[in-house]
PyMOL commands that place a pseudoatom at each C-alpha (Angstrom):
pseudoatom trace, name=CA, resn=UNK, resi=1, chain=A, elem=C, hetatm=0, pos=[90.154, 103.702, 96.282]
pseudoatom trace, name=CA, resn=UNK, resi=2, chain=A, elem=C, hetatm=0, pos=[93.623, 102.140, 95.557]
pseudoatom trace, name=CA, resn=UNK, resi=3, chain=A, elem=C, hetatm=0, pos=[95.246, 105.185, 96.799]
pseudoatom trace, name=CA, resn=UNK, resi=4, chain=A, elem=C, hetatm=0, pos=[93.365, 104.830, 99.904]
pseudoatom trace, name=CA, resn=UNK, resi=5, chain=A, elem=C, hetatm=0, pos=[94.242, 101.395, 100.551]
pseudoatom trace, name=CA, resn=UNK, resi=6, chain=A, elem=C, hetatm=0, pos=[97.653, 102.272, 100.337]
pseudoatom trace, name=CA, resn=UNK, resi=7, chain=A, elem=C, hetatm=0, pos=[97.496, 104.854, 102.958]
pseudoatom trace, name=CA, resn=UNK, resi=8, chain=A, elem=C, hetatm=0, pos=[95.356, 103.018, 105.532]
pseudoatom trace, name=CA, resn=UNK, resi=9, chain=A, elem=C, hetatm=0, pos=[94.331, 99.184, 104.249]
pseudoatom trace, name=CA, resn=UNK, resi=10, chain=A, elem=C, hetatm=0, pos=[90.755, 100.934, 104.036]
pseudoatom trace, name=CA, resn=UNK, resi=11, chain=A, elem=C, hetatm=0, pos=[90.470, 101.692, 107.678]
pseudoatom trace, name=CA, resn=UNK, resi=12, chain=A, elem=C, hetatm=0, pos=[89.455, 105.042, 108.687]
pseudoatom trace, name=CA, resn=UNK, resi=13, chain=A, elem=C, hetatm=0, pos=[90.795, 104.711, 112.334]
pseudoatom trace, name=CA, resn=UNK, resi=14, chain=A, elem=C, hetatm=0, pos=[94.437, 103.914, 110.714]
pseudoatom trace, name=CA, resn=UNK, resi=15, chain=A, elem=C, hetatm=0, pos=[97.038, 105.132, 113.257]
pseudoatom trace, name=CA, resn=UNK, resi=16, chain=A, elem=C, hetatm=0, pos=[100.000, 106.767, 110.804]
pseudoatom trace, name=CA, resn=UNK, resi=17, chain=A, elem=C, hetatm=0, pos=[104.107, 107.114, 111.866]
pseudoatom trace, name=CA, resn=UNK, resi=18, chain=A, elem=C, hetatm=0, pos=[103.329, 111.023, 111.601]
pseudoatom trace, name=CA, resn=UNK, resi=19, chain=A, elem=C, hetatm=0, pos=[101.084, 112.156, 113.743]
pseudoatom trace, name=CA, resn=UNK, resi=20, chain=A, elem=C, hetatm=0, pos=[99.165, 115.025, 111.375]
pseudoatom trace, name=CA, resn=UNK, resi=21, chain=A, elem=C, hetatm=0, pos=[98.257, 112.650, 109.183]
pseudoatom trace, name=CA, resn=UNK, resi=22, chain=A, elem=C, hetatm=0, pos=[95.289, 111.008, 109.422]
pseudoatom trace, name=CA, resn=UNK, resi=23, chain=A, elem=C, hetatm=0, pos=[92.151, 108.459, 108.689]
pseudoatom trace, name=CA, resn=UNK, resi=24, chain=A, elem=C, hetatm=0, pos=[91.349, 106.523, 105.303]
pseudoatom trace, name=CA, resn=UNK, resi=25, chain=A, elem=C, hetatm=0, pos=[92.899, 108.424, 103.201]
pseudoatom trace, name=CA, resn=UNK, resi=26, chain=A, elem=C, hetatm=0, pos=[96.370, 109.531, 105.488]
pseudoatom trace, name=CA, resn=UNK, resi=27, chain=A, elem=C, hetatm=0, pos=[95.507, 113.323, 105.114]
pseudoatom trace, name=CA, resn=UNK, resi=28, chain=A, elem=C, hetatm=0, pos=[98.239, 115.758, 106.742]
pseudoatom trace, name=CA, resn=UNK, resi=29, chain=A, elem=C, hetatm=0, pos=[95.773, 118.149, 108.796]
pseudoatom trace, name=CA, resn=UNK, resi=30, chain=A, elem=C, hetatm=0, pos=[98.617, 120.220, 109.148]
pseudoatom trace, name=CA, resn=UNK, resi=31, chain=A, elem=C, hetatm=0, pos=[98.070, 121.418, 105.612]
pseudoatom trace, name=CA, resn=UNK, resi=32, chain=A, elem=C, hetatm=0, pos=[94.841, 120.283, 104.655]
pseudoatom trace, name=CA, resn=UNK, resi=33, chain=A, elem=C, hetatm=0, pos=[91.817, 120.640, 107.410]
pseudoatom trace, name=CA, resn=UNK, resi=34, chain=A, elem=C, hetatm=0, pos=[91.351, 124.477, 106.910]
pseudoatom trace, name=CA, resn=UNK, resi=35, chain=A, elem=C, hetatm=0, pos=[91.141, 124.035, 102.961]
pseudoatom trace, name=CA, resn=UNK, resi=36, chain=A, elem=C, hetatm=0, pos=[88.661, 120.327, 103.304]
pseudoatom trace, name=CA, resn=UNK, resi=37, chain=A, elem=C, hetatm=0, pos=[86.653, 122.426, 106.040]
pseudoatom trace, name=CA, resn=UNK, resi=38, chain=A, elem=C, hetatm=0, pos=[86.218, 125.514, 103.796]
pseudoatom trace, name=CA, resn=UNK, resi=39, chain=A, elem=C, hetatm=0, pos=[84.933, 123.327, 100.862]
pseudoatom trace, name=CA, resn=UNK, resi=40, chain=A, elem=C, hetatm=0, pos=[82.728, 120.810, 102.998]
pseudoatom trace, name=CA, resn=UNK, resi=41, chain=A, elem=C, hetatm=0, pos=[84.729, 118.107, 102.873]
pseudoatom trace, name=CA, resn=UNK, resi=42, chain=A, elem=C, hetatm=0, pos=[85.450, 116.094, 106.623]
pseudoatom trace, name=CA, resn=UNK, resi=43, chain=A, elem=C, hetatm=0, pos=[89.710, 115.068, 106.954]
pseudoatom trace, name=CA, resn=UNK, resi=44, chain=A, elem=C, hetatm=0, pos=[88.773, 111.574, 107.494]
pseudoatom trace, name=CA, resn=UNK, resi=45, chain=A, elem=C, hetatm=0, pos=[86.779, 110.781, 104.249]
pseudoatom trace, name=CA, resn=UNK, resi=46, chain=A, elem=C, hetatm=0, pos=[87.225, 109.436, 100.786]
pseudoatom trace, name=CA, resn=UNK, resi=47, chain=A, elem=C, hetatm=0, pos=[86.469, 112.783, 99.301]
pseudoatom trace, name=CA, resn=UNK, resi=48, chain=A, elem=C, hetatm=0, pos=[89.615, 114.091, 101.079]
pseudoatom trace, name=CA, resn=UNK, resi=49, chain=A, elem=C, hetatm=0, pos=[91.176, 111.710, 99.120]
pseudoatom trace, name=CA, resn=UNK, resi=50, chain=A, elem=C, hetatm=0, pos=[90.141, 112.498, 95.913]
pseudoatom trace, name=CA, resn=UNK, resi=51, chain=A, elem=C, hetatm=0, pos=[90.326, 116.414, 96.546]
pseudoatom trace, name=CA, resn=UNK, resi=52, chain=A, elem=C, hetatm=0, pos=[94.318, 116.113, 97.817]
pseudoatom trace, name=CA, resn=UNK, resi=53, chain=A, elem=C, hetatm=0, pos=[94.574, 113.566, 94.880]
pseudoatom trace, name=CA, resn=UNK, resi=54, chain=A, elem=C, hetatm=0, pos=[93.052, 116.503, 92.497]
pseudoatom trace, name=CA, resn=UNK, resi=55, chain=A, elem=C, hetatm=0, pos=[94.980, 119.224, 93.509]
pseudoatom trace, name=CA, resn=UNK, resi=56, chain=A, elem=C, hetatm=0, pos=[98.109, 117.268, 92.816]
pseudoatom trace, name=CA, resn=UNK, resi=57, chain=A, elem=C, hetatm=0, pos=[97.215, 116.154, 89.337]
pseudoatom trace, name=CA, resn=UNK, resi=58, chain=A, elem=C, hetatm=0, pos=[96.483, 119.558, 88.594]
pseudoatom trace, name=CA, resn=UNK, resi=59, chain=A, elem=C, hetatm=0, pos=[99.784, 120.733, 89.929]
pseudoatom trace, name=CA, resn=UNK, resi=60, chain=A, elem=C, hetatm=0, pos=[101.352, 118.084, 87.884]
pseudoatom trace, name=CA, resn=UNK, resi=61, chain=A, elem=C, hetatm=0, pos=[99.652, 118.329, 84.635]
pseudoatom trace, name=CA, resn=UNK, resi=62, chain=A, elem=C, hetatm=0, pos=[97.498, 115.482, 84.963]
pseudoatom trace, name=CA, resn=UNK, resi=63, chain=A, elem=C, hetatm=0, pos=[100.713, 113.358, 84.920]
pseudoatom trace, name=CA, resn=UNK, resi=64, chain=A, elem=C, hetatm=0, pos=[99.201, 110.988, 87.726]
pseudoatom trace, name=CA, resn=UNK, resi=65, chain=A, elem=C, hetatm=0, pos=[102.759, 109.310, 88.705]
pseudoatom trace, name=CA, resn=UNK, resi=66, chain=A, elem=C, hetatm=0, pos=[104.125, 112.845, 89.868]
pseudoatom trace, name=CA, resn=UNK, resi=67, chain=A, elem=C, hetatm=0, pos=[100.236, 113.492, 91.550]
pseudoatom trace, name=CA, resn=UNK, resi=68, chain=A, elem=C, hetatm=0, pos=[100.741, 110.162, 93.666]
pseudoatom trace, name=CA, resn=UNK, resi=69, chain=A, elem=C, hetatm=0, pos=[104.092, 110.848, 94.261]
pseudoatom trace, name=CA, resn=UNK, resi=70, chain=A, elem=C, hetatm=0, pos=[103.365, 114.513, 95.812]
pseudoatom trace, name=CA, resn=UNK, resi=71, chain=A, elem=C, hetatm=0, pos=[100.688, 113.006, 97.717]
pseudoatom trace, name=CA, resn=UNK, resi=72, chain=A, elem=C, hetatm=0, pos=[102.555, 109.979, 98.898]
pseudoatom trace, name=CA, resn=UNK, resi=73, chain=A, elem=C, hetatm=0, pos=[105.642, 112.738, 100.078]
pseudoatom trace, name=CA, resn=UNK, resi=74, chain=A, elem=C, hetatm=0, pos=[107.978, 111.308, 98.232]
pseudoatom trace, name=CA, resn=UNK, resi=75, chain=A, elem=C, hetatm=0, pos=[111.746, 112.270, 98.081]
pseudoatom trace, name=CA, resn=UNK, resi=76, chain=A, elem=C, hetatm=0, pos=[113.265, 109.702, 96.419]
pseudoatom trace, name=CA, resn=UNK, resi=77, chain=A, elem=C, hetatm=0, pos=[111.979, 106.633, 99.280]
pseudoatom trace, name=CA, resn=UNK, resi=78, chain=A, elem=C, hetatm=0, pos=[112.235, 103.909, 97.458]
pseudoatom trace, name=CA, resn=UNK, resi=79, chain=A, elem=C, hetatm=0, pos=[108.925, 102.373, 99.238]
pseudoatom trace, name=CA, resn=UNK, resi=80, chain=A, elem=C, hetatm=0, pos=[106.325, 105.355, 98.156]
pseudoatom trace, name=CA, resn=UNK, resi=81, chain=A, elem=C, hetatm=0, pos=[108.069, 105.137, 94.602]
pseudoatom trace, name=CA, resn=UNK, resi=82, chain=A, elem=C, hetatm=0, pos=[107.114, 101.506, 94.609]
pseudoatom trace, name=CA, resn=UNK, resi=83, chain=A, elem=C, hetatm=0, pos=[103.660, 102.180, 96.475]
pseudoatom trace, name=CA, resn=UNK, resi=84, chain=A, elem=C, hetatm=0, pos=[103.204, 104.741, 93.658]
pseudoatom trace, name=CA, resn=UNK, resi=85, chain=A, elem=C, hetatm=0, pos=[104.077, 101.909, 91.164]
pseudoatom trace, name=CA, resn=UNK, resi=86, chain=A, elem=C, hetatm=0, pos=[101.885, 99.497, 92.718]
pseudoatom trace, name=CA, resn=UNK, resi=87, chain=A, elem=C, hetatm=0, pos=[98.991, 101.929, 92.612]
pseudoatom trace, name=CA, resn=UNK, resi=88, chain=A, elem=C, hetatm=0, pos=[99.378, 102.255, 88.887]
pseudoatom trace, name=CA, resn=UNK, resi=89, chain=A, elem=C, hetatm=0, pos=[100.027, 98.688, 88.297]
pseudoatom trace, name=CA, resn=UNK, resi=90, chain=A, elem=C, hetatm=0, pos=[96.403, 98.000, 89.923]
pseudoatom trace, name=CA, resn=UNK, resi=91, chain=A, elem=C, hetatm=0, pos=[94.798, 100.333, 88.479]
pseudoatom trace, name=CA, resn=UNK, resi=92, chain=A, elem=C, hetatm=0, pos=[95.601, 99.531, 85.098]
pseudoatom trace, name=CA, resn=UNK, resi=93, chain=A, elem=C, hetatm=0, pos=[94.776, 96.175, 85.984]
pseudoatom trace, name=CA, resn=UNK, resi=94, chain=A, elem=C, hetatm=0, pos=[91.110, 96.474, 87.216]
pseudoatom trace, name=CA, resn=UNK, resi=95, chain=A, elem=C, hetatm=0, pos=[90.817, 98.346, 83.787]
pseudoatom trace, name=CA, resn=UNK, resi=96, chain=A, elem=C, hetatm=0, pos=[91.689, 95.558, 82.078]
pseudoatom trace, name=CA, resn=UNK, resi=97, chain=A, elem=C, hetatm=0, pos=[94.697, 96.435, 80.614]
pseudoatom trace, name=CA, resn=UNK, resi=98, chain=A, elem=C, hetatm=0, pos=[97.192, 93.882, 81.807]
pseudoatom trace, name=CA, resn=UNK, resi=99, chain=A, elem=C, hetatm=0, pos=[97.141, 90.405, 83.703]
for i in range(1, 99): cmd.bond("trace and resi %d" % i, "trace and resi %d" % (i + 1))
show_as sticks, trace
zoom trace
């Protein structure tokens, strides 16, 4: 959910600065749409999100920094990396682990 936030403040008519990506969860259609279609899944949907997301944590051992990065197309922009560190921050937040 955090991860969607990021990408689109939870709105799935978010209008992105490249024009393949997409909705709530800022899905490249580029890459994605033939892969979400095949398994079901609609471009503009949470469970894009969490299938990209997936596919990236597996690439990257689980290590869910590196997953957010590779989703969030980072090279070295010092605004994903903090996004990315946000994301984390939050998350480890709502799970109670820091204030």
């Amino acid at each position: 959910m955090l991860l969607a936030f990021s990408e689109s403040s939870l709105r799935y008519d978010a209008k992105h600065s490249k024009k393949s990506v997409t909705g709530i969860c800022g899905i490249d259609k580029t890459f994605w749409a033939d892969e979400l279609k095949e398994n079901g899944i609609k471009v503009n949907s949470l469970k894009s999100c969490e299938y990209v997301l997936n596919y990236y944590l597996e690439q990257n051992s689980g290590n869910k920094k590196a997953a957010l990065r590779g989703y969030k197309g980072v090279n070295k922009d010092k605004k994903v990396g903090g996004v990315v560190e946000t994301i984390l921050q939050k998350e480890k937040e709502l799970k109670g682990g820091a204030k």
